[in-house]
N, C-alpha and C positions, 0 to 999 in steps of 0.2 A: 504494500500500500504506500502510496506518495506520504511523503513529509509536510508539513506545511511551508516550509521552504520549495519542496518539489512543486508543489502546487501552485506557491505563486508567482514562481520563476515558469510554469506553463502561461498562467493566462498573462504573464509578462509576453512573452513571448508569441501568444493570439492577440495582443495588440498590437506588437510590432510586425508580424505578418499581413495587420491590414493596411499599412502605410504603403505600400506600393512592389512593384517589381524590382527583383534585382537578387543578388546573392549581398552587397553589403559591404566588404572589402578584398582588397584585391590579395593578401595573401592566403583568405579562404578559395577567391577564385584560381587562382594557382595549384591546390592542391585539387579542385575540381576537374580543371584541362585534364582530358586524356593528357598523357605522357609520351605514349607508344603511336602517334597518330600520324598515320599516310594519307593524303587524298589521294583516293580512287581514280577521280580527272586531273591532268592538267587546268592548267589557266584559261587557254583557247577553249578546251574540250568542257570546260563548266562554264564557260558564255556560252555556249551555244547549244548546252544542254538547258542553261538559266531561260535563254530566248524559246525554247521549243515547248519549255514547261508553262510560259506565261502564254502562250500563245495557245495551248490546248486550254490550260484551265478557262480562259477568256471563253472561249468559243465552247467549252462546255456549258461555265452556267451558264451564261446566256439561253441553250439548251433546255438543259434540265430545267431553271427557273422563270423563262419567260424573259430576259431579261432586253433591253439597247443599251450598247456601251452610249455614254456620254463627256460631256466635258465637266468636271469640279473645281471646285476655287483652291487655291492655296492661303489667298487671305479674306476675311468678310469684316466687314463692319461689326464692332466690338456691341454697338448698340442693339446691333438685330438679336443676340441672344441666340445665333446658332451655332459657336463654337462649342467644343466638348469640354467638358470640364472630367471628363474620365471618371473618376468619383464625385464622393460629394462630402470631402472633408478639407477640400479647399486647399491640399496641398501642393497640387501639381496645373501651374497657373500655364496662360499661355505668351508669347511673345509677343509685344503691344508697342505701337509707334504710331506716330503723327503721320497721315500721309493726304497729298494733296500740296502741289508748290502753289502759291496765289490764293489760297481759298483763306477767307477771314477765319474760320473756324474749320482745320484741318480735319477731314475726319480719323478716327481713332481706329484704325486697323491694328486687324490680330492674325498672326499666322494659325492656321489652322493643327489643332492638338486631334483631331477625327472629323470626317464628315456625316458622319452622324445625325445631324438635326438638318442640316442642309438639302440631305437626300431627301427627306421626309416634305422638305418646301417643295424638291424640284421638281416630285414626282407632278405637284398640279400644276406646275409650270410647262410638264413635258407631256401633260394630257395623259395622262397613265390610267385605264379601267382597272375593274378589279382582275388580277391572276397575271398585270405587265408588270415591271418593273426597271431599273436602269442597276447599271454598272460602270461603277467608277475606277480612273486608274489613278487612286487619291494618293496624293504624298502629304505629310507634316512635319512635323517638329514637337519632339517632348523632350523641352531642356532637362526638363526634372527627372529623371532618369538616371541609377546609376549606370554605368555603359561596361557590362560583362560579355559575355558569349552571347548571351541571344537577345539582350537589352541596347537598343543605339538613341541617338538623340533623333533621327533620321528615320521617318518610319512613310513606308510604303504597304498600302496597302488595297485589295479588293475590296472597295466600300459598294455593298448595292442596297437597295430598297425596294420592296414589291406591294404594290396596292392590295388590300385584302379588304374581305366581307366581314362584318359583324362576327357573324356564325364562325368565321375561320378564328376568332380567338382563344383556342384550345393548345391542350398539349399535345393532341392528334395529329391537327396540323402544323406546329413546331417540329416535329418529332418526323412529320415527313418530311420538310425541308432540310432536318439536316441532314439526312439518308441521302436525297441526292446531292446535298455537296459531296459527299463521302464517295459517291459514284464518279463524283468528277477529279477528284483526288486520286482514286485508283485506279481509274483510266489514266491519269497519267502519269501515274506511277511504271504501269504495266508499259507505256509509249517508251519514257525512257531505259528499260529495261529490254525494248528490241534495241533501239539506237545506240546505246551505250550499254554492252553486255558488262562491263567493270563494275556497275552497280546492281548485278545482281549477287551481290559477295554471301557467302555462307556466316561469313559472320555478323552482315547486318538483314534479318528477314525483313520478307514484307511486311506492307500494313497489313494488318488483319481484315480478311472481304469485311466484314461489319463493325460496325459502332454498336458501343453499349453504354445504355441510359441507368444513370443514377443521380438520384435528388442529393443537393446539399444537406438535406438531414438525413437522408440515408447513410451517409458518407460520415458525417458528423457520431451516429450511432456506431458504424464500425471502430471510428479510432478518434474513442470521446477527448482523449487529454493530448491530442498531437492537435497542432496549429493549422492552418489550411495546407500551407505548401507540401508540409510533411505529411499530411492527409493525403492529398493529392499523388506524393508519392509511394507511399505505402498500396492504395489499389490500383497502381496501373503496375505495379510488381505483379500483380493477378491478373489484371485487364488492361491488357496495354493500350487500346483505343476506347475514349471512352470521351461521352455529352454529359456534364454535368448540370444539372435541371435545376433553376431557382437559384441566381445567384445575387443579393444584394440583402433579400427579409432573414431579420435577426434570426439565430436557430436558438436551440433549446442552452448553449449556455451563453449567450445573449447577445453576441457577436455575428453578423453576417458573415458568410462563406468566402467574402471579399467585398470591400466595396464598394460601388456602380453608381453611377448616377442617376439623381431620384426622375429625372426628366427624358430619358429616352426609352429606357428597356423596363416593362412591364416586372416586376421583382413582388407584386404583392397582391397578385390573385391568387385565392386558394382553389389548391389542386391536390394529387393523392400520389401518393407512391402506388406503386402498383400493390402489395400488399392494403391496401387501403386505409394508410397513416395520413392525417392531416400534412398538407404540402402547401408551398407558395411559390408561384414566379412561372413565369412564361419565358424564360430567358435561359441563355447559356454560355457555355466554351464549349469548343470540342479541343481533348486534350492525350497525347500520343505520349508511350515510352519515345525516350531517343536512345536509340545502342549504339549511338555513339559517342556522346555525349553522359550515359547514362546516367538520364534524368529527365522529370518533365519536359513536356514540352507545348507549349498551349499554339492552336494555330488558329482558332475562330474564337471570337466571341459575338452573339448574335441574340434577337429574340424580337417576338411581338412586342408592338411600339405601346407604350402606355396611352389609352382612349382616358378624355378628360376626366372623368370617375377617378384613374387610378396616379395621373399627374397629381392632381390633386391632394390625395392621399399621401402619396411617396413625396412632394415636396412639405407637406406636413411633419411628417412623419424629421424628415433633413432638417425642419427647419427652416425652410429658404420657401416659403410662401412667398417672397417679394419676386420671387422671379416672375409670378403669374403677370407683371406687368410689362412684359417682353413682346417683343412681335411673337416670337418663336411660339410662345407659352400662351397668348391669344387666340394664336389661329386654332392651336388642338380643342381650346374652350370653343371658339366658336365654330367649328364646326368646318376650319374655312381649307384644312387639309385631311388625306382620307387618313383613315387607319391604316396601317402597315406591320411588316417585318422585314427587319434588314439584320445585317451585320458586317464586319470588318474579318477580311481573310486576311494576315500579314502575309505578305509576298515572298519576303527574305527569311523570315522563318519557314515557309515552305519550301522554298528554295534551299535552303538548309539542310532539312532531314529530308528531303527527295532525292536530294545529290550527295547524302550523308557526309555532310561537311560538320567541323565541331563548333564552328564559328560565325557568325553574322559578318562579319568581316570579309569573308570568302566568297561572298556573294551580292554584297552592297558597299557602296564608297560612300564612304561618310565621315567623322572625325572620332579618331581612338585617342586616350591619352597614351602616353608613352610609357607609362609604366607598363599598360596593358599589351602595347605592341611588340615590347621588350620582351613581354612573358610568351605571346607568341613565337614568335621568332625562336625561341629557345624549345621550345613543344613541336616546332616543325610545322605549323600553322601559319600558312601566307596570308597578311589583312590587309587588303586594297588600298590602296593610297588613289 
């Protein structure tokens, strides 16, 4: 049985796991890097493994989701209320500047941290019925990031959005949409495994053909006194592909499973585990072993858009009822954008564990500190400059 030191060095420890991603410092991440690590590709032969991967997944969802590529912003007006705030404890702001040469009152542009709220305007911008939606080839900026293996300031990602029905507010239809991502993931898994027979290595398998669904209180019930991260790795030791269902409503020791922000992803309808336990959230990750890395690896987070009922609620709930006085947070009140579900694929984390790379670096140009590239370098890990 835990000590009361044990105990409150855990739930120390389930607070600091909600502060954000990353492993924390860099002589923990050193002893993380594999050691022993070859890439599979050359330099040449991972661009053009990188270009073929982006180019299937593209032209998949679109496929399977309904989707039209589109164009996204990189920066929007700080006033409109549709930048991401990623959570909702207000510690990961975004990059903010005057812009406008001549204008008496500059406007207040922000690089964009997700496109997330954005999608959800453009779809009535881009006349989207219900079962269309768009895809984005969104890039950002998350200063606040510590920048390890698969954390960068530099984030690229597959942002889409798709119009839905009323009636499509369920975990029924969550639960199919993320099946066909999972479709489009393994198609292209399987493409580059003709093209490039080096990744089919015996020491690192496929994905698994299927995803498997587990709630954050399910999870929580497994491994009561571990933290999320450590949660998180502990069942994909057993299940290595796996949608975690409900991620943001407090669980049973009072702390959310991570996170989220109270304004875009549905986190607070109740629903049921399949054994039929009281559940909440319409929302998720999909999240893979990496063998290469060996270690989580999260590559979606996604879910039913909050309908003004549960805005409402979930920015209660944060605290930030002031937002309601936003364009963003207007429109869902009045009624003046449809309901939806989207989510964010990162790109370079796919790119990543599809080309069994152990680094983000290997796959995306962006800025390392030097400590970090030092450590590389020394592991046999090449990171783009």
């Amino acid at each position: 049985m835990a000590t009361i030191t044990e105990k409150k060095a855990q739930v120390s420890d389930k607070k600091a796991d909600l502060a954000g991603p990353g492993i924390g410092s860099y002589p923990d991440l050193e002893k993380i890097l594999p050691s022993d690590y070859s890439s599979l590709l050359d330099r040449k032969q991972t661009q053009r493994a990188l270009f073929l991967a982006k180019q299937n997944i593209e032209a998949g969802l679109c496929q399977e989701l309904g989707l039209m590529p589109v164009t996204v912003p990189l920066i929007v007006d700080r006033d409109s209320g549709v930048n991401d705030y990623l959570d909702r404890d207000g510690s990961r702001t975004p990059i903010e500047f005057p812009c406008g040469l001549g204008l008496d009152q500059p406007i207040r542009a922000q690089v964009v941290q997700a496109a997330t709220k954005w999608k959800r305007m453009a779809l009535k911008e881009f006349d989207c019925g219900v079962g269309e939606g768009i895809l984005t080839d969104m890039r950002a900026v998350r200063k606040d990031y510590f920048l390890d293996h698969d954390h960068s300031a530099y984030v690229d990602q597959w942002d889409w959005e798709k119009v839905i029905a009323p009636q499509d507010r369920n975990l029924d239809y969550l639960k199919d949409t993320v099946r066909k991502i999972w479709i489009v993931l393994k198609d292209t898994e399987r493409l580059l495994f003709e093209r490039f027979p080096l990744l089919a290595s015996d020491d690192n398998p496929p994905l698994p053909d299927e995803l498997e669904f587990f709630h954050a209180e399910e999870i929580l019930e497994m491994y009561p006194d571990l933290p999320r991260k450590q949660r998180e790795t502990a069942i994909l030791q057993e299940h290595p592909a796996i949608f975690i269902v409900g991620i943001g409503w407090p669980l049973a020791d009072g702390y959310p499973h991570e996170m989220r922000a109270a304004d875009y992803d549905d986190w607070a309808t109740e629903t049921k585990t399949p054994a039929g336990k009281k559940a909440h959230g319409l929302n998720g990750d999909i999240l893979v072993w990496n063998p290469v890395t060996k270690r989580r690896h999260e590559l979606t987070s996604m879910g039913i858009r909050v309908d003004k009922a549960k805005l409402r609620k979930q920015l209660e709930m944060s605290d930030q009822l002031d937002f309601l006085k936003l364009p963003y947070h207007q429109a869902i009140l009045n009624d003046e954008i449809p309901l939806s579900i989207g989510g964010g694929i990162g790109q370079a984390r796919t790119y990543m564990l599809l080309l069994k790379k152990a680094h983000l670096g290997e796959v995306s140009v962006t800025v390392w500190p030097k400590v970090l590239k030092d450590m590389c370098s020394r592991k046999n890990i090449h990171v783009l400059d």
